[in-house]
C-alpha positions in Angstrom: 139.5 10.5 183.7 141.8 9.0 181.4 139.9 10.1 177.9 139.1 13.4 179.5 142.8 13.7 179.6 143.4 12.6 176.3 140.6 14.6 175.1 142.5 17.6 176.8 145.6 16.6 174.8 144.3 16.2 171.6 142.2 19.4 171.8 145.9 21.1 172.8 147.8 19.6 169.9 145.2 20.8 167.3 145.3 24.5 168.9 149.1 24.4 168.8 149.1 23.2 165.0 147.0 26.2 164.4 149.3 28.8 165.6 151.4 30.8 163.2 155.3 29.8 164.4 156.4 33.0 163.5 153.9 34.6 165.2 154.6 32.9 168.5 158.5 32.9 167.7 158.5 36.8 167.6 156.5 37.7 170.4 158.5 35.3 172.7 161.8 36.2 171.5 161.4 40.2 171.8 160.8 39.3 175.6 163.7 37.4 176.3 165.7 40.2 173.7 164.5 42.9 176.1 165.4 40.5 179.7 169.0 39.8 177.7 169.6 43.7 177.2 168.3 44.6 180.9 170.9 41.8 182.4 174.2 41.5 179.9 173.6 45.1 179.0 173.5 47.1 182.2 175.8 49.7 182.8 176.4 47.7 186.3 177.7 44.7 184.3 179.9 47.3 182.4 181.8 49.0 185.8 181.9 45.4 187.1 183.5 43.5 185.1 184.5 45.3 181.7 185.5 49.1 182.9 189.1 48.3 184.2 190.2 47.7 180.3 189.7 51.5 179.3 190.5 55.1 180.8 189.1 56.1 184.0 187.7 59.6 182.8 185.7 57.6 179.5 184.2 54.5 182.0 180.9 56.9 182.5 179.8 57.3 179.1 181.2 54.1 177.6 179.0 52.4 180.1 176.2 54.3 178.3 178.0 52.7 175.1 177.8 49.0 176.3 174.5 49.8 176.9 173.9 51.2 173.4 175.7 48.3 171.9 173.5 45.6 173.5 170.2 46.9 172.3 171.6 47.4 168.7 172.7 43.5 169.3 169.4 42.0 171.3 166.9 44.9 169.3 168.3 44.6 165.4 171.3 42.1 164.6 169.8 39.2 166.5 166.2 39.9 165.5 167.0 40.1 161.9 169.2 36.9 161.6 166.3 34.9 163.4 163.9 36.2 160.5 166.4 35.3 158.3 167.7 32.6 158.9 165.1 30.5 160.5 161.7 31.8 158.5 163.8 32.8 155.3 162.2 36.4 155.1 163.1 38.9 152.5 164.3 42.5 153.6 161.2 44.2 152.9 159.6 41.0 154.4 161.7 42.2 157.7 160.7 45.7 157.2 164.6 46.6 155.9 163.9 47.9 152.8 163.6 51.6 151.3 159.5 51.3 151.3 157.8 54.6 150.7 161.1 56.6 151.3 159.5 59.8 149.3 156.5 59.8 151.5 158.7 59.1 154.6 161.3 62.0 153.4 158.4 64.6 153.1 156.4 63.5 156.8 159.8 63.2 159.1 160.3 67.1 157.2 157.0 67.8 158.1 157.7 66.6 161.7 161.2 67.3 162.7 160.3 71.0 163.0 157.8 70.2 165.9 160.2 68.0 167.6 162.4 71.0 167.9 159.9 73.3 169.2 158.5 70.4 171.7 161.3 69.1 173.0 162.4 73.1 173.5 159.4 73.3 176.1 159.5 70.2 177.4 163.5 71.3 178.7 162.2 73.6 180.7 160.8 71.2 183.1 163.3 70.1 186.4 162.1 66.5 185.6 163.8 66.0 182.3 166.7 68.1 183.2 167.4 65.9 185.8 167.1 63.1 183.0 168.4 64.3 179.9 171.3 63.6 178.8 170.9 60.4 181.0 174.5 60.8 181.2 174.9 63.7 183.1 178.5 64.9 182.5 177.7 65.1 179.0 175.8 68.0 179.7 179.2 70.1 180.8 181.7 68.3 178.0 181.1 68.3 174.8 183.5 66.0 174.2 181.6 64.0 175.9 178.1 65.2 175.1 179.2 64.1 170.9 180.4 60.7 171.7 177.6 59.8 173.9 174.8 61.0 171.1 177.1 59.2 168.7 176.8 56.1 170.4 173.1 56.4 171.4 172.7 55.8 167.4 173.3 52.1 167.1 170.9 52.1 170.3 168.1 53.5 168.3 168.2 51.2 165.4 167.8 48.4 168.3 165.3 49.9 170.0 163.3 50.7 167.0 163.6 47.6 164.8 162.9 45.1 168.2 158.9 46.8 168.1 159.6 48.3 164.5 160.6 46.2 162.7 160.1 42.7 164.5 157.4 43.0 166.2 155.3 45.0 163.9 155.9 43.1 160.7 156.8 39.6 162.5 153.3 39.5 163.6 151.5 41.1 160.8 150.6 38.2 159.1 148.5 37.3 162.5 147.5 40.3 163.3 147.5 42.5 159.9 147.1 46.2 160.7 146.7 45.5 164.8 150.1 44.5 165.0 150.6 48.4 165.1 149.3 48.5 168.6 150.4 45.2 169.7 154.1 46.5 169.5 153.0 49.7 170.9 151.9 48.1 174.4 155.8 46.8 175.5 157.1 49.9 173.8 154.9 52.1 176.1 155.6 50.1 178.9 159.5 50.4 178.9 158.8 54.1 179.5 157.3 54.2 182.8 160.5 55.4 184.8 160.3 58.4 182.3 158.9 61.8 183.6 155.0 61.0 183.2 154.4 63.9 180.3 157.0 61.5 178.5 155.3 57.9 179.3 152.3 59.2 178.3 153.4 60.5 175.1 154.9 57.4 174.6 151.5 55.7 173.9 150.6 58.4 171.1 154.1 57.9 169.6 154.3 54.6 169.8 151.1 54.2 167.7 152.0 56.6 165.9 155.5 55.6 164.8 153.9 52.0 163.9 151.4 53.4 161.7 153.9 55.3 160.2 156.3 52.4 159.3 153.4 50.6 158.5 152.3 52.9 155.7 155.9 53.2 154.5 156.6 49.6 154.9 160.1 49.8 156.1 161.5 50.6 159.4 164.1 53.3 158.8 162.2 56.0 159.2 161.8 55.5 162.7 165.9 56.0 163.8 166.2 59.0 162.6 162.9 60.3 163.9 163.9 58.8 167.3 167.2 59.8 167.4 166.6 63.4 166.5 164.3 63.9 169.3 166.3 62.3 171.8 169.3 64.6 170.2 167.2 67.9 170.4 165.8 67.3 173.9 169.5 66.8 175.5 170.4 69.8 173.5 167.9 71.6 174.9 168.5 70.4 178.4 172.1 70.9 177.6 171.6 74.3 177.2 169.4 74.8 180.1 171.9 73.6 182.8 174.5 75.1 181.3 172.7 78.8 181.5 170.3 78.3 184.0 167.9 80.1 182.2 164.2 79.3 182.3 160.7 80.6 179.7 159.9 79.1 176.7 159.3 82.2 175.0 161.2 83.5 172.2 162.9 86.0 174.6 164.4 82.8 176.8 165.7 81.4 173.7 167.6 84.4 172.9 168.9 84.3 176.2 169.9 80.7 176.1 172.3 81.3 173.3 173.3 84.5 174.3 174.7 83.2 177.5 176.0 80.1 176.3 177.9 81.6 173.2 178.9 84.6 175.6 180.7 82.4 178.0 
C-alpha cells in the first residue's frame, strides 16, 4: 500500500510539473473574479451598507454603478496587474494593444448597422422590455437613462477583457486557437437569467466576439461592440415604454419617434 501511494504521488508531481502556471492561474482566477463581483459587487451590498453616503433619488442607479465599478475592477484592472505583474506579459501579450485596428474599424462598421436593426426587433418583445434598461427608471429620465449608460461603460471593459482578454489570450498558449471557445462557455453561461432569444445568442456571440479579437489580436474591439448593443437595445426599449407602440415595420418606427418627439 505504501509504494502504491507513493507511486500515486510521484505520478501527481510529474502531471503538476507539466501544467502551464499561467494556464491554470487564469482559469482559476476568472472564477473567483466572477464569485468576487457576484458578492462585493451586488447592488444588495450597495443599499446595505454604502447608499446612506449619497442622495436618496441617485441610490437606484448608482447601485447599478457599484455594480459597473466592480466588474471593471474584478474583470480588467485586477486581471491585467496579475498578467503583469506575476507572468511579466507585454500589452499585446495581454491582448491591450491596437492589433488589427484597420480590420477591426472596417468589421464593427460593417456590424454596428445590424445591431441597430436587431436590437430594434428584438424591443418589441415584453421580455426584454421588462429587462432593458435593467434599471428601470432610466427608461422615464433621461437624466438618469445617460448616467446609467455612462457608467455601464467601465462595466463593459470588465466584462469583456475577464473572457476577452484573460481568458482568451491567458490560455492561448495551452490551448492556441480553442481558447476562443473555452472563454465562450462561462461567457454563455452568465446569460441564462436573460430572455432565452438572448442566452442563446450569447453562444454565437460569444464565439464570435473571441474569434474576432483573436484575428485582431487585441481586445478593444469588443467594448465598443458590446456597449453599443447594449446602448441601442435600451434605446429601443426606451422608446417602446415610453410610446407604447408595437411593429417592427418601418411604419412603427415612424410612429415611435413621432410620439416621442411629439410629446
Amino acid at each position: 500500500m505504501r509504494d502504491r501511494l507513493r507511486q500515486e504521488w510521484l505520478h501527481l508531481r510529474t502531471a503538476v510539473r507539466r501544467l502551464d502556471p499561467q494556464t491554470v492561474f487564469v482559469l482559476v482566477a476568472c472564477t473567483v473574479f466572477a464569485l468576487i463581483q457576484f458578492t462585493a459587487g451586488s447592488r444588495r451590498l450597495f443599499r446595505a451598507e454604502l447608499a446612506m453616503f449619497f442622495p436618496e433619488a441617485w441610490r437606484g442607479v448608482l447601485a447599478w454603478g457599484w455594480w459597473f465599478f466592480m466588474q471593471g475592477l474584478t474583470g480588467f484592472v485586477l486581471p491585467v496587474l496579475c498578467l503583469r505583474l506575476l507572468f511579466k506579459r507585454s500589452a499585446a501579450e495581454m491582448g491591450l494593444g491596437r492589433g488589427d485596428w484597420k480590420l477591426a474599424l472596417t468589421l464593427a462598421g460593417l456590424y454596428l448597422p445590424l445591431v441597430v436593426v436587431g436590437t430594434w426587433i428584438l424591443s418589441d418583445q415584453a421580455a426584454f422590455q421588462a429587462q432593458y434598461p435593467h434599471y428601470q427608471p432610466a427608461a422615464f429620465d433621461w437624466r438618469f437613462f445617460f448616467v446609467y449608460e455612462a457608467l455601464f461603460l467601465f462595466y463593459w471593459m470588465g466584462w469583456e477583457y475577464l473572457w476577452r482578454g484573460f481568458v482568451l489570450f491567458g490560455t492561448a498558449r495551452t490551448f492556441g486557437v480553442y481558447a476562443i471557445f473555452v472563454q465562450t462557455v462561462p461567457f454563455a453561461i452568465l446569460h441564462y437569467e436573460k430572455p432565452l432569444p438572448e442566452a442563446l445568442l450569447s453562444i454565437v456571440g460569444g464565439i464570435a466576439l473571441g474569434a474576432l479579437v483573436w484575428r485582431c489580436r487585441s481586445f478593444w474591439i469588443a467594448v465598443p461592440l458590446h456597449a453599443l448593443q447594449m446602448l441601442a437595445l435600451d434605446f429601443w426599449c426606451t422608446l417602446r415604454l415610453r410610446t407604447n407602440v408595437d411593429g417592427i415595420g418601418p411604419g412603427a418606427l415612424v410612429e415611435v419617434f413621432r410620439t416621442w418627439l411629439g410629446g
